[in-house]
Every structure is written in C-alpha cells, then in structure tokens.
MARRO-732273 format. One line per 10 residues: number of its first residue (from 1); their letters; for each residue x negated, y negated, z negated of N, C-alpha, C, O. Coordinates in steps of 0.2 Angstrom, whole numbers. Last residue first. Layout:
BEGIN
NUM	a	X:Y:Z:X:Y:Z:X:Y:Z:X:Y:Z; ...
//
This chain:
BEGIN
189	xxxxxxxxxx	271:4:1:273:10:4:281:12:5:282:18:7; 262:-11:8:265:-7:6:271:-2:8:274:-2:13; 244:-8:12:254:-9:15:255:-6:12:253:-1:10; 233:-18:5:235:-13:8:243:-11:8:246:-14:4; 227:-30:-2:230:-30:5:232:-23:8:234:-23:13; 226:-25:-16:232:-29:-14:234:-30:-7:240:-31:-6; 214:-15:-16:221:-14:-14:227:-19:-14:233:-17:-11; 205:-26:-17:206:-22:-10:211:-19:-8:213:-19:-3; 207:-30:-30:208:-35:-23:210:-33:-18:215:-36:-15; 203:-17:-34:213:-21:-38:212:-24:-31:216:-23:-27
179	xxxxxxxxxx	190:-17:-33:193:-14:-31:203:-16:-31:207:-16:-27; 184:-31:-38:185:-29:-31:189:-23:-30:193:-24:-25; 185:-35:-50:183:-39:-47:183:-37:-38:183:-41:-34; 191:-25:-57:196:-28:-56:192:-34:-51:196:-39:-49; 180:-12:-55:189:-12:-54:193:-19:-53:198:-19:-50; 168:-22:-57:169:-18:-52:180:-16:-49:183:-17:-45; 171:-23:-73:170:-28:-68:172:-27:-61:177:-30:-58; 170:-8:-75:178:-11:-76:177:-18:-73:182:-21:-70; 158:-5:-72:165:-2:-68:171:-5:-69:176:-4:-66; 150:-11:-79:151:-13:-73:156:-12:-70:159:-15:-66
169	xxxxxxxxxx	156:-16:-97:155:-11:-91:155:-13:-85:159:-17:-83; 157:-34:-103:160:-27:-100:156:-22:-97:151:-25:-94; 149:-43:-109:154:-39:-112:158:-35:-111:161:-32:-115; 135:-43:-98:136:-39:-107:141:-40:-112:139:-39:-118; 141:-44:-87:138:-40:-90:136:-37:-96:135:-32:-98; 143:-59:-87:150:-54:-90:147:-46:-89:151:-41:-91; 135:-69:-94:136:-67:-94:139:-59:-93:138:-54:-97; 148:-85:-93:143:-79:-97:141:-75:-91:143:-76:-85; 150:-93:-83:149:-95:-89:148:-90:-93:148:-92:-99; 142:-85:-72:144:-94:-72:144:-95:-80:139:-97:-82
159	xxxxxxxxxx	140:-71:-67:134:-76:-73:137:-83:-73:133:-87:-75; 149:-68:-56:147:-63:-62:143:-68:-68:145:-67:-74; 152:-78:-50:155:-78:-55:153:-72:-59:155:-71:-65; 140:-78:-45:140:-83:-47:147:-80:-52:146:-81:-58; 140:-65:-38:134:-66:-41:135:-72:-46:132:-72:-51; 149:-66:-26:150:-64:-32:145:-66:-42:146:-67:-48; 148:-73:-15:146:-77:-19:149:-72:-27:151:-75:-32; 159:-65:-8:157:-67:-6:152:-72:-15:156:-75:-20; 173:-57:-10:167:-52:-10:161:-58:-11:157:-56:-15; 184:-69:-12:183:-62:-16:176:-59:-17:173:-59:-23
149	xxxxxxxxxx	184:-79:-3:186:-80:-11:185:-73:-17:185:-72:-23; 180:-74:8:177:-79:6:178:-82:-1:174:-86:-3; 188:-62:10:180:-61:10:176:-66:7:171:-66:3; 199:-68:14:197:-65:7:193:-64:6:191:-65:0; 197:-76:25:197:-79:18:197:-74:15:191:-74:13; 194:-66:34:188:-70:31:188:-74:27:183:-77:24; 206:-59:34:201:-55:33:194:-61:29:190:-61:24; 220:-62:30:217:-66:34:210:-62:31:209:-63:25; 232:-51:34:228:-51:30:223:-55:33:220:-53:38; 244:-44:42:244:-51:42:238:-53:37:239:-58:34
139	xxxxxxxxxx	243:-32:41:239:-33:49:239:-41:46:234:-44:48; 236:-22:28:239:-26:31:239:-28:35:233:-28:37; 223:-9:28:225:-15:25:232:-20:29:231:-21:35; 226:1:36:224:2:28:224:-3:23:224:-3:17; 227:3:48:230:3:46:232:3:37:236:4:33; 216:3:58:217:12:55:221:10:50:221:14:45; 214:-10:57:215:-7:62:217:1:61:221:4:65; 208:-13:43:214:-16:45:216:-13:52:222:-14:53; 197:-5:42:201:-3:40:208:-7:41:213:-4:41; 188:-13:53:192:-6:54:195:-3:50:197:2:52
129	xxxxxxxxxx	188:-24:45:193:-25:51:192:-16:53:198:-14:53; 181:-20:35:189:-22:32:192:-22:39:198:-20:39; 167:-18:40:173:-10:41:178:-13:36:181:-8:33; 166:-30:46:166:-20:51:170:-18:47:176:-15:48; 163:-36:33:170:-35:37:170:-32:44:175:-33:47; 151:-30:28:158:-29:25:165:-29:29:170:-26:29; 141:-34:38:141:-28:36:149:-24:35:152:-20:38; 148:-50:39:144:-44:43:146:-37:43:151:-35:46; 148:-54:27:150:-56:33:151:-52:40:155:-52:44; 141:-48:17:147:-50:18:152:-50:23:157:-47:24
119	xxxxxxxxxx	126:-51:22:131:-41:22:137:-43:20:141:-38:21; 125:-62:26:126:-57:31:130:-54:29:135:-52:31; 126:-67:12:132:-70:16:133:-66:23:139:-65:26; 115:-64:9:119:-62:3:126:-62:10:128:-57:12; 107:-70:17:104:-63:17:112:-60:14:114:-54:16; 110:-84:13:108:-82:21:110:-75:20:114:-73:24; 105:-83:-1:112:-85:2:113:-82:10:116:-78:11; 92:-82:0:95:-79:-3:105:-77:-2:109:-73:-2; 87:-94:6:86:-88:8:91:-81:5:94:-77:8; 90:-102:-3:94:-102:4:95:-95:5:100:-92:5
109	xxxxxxxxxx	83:-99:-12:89:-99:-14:93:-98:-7:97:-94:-6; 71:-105:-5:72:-96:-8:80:-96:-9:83:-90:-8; 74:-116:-4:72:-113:0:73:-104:1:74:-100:5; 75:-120:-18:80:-122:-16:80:-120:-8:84:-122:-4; 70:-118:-33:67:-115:-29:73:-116:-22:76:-110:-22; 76:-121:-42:69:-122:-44:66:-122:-37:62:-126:-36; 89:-119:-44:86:-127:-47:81:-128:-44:79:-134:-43; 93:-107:-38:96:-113:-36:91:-120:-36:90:-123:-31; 83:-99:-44:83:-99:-37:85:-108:-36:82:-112:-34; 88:-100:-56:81:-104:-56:80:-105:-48:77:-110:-46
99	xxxxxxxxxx	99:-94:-54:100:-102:-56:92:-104:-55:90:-110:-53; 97:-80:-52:101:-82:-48:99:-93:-47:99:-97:-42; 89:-78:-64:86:-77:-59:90:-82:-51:87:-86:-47; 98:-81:-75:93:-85:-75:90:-85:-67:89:-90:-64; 106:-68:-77:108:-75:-73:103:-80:-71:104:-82:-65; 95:-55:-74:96:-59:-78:99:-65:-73:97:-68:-68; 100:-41:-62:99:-45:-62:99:-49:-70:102:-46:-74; 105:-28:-62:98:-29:-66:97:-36:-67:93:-37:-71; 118:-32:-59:118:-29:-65:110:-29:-69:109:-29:-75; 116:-29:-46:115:-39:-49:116:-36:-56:116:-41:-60
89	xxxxxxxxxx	114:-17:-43:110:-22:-43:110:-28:-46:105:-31:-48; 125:-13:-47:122:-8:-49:115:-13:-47:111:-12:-51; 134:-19:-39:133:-20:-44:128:-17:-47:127:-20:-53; 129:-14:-26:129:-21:-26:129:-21:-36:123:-23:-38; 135:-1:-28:128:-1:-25:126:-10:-28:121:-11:-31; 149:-4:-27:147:-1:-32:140:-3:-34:138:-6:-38; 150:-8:-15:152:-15:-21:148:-10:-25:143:-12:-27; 149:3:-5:145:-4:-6:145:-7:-14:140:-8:-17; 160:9:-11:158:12:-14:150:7:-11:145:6:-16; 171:-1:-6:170:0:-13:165:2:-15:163:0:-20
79	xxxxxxxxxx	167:1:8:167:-5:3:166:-5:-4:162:-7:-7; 172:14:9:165:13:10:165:6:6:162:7:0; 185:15:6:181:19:2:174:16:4:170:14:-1; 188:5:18:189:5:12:187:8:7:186:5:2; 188:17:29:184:9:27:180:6:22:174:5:21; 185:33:21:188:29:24:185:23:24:180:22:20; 167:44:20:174:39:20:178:35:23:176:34:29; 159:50:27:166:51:32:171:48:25:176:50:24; 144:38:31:147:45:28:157:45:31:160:41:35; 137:29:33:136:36:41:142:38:36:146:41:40
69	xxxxxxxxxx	138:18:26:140:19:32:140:23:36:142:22:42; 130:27:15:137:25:14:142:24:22:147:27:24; 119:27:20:122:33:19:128:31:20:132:33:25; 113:10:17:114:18:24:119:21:23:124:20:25; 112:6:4:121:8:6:121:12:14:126:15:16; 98:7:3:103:12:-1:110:15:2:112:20:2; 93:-1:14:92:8:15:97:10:9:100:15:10; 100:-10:8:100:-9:14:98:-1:16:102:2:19; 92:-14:-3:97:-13:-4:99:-9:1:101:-3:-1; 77:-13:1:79:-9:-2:86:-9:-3:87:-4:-6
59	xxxxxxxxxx	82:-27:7:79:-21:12:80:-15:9:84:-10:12; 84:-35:-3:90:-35:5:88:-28:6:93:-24:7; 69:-36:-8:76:-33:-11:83:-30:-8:87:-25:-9; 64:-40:-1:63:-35:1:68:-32:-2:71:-26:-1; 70:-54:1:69:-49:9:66:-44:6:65:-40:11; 63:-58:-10:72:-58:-9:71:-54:-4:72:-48:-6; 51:-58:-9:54:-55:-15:62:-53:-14:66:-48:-17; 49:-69:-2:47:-61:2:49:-56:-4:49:-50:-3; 53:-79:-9:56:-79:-3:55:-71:-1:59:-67:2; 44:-78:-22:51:-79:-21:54:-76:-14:57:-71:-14
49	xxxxxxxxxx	33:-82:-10:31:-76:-13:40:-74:-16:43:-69:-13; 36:-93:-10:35:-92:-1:36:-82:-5:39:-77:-2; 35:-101:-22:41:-99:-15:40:-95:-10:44:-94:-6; 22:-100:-24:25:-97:-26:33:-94:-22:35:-89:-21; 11:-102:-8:15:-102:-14:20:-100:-16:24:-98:-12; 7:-93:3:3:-100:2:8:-105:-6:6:-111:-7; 1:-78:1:5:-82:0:3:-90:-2:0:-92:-6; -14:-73:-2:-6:-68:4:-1:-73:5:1:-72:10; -21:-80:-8:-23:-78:0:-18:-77:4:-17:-80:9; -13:-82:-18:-15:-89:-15:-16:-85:-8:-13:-88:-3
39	xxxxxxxxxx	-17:-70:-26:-11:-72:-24:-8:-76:-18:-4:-75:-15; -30:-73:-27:-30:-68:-22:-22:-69:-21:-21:-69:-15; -31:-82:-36:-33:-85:-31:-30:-78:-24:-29:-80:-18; -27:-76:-46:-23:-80:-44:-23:-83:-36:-18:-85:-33; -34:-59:-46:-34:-66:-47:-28:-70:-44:-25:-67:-40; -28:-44:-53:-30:-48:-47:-30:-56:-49:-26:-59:-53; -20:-35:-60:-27:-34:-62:-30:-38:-56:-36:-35:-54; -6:-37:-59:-11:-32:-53:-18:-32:-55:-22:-28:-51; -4:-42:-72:-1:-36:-71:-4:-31:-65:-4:-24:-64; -13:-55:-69:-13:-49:-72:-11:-43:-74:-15:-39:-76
29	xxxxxxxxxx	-3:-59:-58:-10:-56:-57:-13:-53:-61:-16:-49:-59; 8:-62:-64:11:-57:-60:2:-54:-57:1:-49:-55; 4:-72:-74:9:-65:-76:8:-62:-71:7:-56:-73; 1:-82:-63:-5:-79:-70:-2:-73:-70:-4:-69:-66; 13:-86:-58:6:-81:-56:3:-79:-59:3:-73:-59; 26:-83:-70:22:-85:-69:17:-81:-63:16:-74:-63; 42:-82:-73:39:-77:-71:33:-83:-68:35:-86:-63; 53:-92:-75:49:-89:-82:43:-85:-78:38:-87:-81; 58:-95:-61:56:-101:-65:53:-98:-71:48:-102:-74; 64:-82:-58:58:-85:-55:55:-90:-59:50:-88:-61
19	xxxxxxxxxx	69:-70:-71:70:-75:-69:65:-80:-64:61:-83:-67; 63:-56:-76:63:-63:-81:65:-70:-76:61:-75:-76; 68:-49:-67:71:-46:-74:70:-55:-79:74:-57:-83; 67:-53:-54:72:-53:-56:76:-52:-64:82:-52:-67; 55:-56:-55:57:-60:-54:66:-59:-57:70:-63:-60; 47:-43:-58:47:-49:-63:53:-54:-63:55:-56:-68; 51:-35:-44:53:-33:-51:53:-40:-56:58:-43:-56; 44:-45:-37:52:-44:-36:55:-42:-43:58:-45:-46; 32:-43:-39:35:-49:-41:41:-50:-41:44:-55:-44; 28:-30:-36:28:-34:-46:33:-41:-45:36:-45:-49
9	xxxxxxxxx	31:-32:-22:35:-28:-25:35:-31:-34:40:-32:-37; 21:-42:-18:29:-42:-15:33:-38:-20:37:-41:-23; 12:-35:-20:10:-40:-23:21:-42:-24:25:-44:-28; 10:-25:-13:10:-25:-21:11:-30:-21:10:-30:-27; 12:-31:-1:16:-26:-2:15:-26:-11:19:-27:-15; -2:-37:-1:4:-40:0:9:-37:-4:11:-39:-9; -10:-26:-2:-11:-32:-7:-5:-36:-6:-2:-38:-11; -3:-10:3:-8:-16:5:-6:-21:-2:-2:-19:-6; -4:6:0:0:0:0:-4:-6:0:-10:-6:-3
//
C-alpha cells in the first residue's frame, strides 16, 4: 500500500471518529510513524487530505451496497436495505465530523455533499422509479421531492440537535426515518 493510500486511510478513520477540525497532522503522522513533512509531499494540505478522505469513504461505501444492487430484492427492499448500510455508517460518524466539514473546511464539505447528493439522486432514485413502475410505490408520488425531504441530507437531521444515535438504536432511527416514509407511497390495498 503506497504512502498516500495509508495516509488516506488513518486519516479517514481519525477523521471521522474525532472530527476534521480535532484530528491534527502531528496525530495522523505519528500514528504512521512519518513526518509531517511527508504528509506535506502527498498532499498540499490538510483539506486536500479531508477531501481524499471523503472519496474513499463514498468508495468503500460503494463496494458495500454492490451486492445490494445485483441482488433479487424488490426496489424498495433494496433501498431499505441501502439506508441500512448508510446507517451503519453515519452511526460511526461523531456530529462533530459532519459540522467541522461545514465550518472548517468548506471545500471538503462540498465535496462531501456532491458525493452524498449522487447516491441520492442517482443511485436511489433508479430504483424508487423502478419501483414506481413495478407498481410499488404510487404513480402520483413526486419521486424527487421526497428524495429531497426524506433520504437526502440525512446526516443533518441525524446530529442537528442531538445526537439521535445515542438515544436510540439505529433500527428504530432507520424504521421511522426511512422505512414508515417508503411505505407511505405505496398503494393502497
């Protein structure tokens, strides 16, 4: 594994457990047993390092929910079983990580939004519009408002004003934050 690649990787972990703005070079070179200055080689600064933190995190999310998309759920099974994979991520998240982006780092934050906003937009609504066409969600279901009130920008109302990870379970997040949503557009019987 190359010096970038490690370098990419401890930083993603840090970043996300203690937040960008707590998580120091010093901290992330000592942990690689490397100079600050070597940090400096791969990246021309800390954002830039942020930034390559987020894209790999996208990337390892990305091979996770693969499968999900080959598999023979229906649309809507796959979504859910997405959202699951998602929480299971921002659950590692500290709020802090999400806000320091915003405050601190206002380039990475983008970045962050841009990549968040694709598998929304993207990934997720393939398969709400195929399940709207097989029938499983409503025909009159305005697919891209919901996407933009519901699935979209979760991250924020997970951590706005607490932390709702640490008074609920993800699954009961997960049930009322997406799944309850999903079946509101489905026909009724």
């Amino acid at each position: 594994m190359s010096n970038r690649k490690k370098l990419i990787k401890v930083a993603k972990e840090k970043f996300i457990v203690f937040g960008s703005k707590h998580t120091t070079m010093d901290e992330i070179a000592e942990l690689l047993g490397i100079s600050k200055k070597t940090i400096y080689a791969c990246f021309s600064s800390k954002e830039e390092l942020i930034i390559e933190s987020i894209k790999e995190l996208i990337n390892e999310f990305k091979i996770d929910v693969a499968p999900i998309f080959n598999s023979e759920k229906t649309p809507l099974n796959k979504v859910i079983a997405i959202y699951e994979v998602i929480f299971e991520y921002v659950a590692k998240f500290k709020p802090s990580f999400i806000f320091g982006l915003k405050k601190y780092y206002p380039n990475a934050y983008d970045t962050y939004k841009k990549e968040t906003e694709n598998i929304v937009f993207n990934d997720i609504m393939v398969l709400l519009n195929e399940a709207k066409e097989k029938g499983e969600i409503r025909a009159n279901v305005d697919l891209e408002l919901f996407s933009k009130l519901y699935l979209n920008g979760l991250e924020s109302r997970l951590f706005d004003a607490d932390n709702l990870f640490d008074a609920y379970p993800k699954e009961v997040l997960l049930e009322y934050m997406i799944v309850n949503n999903l079946n509101s557009l489905k026909p009724s019987v």
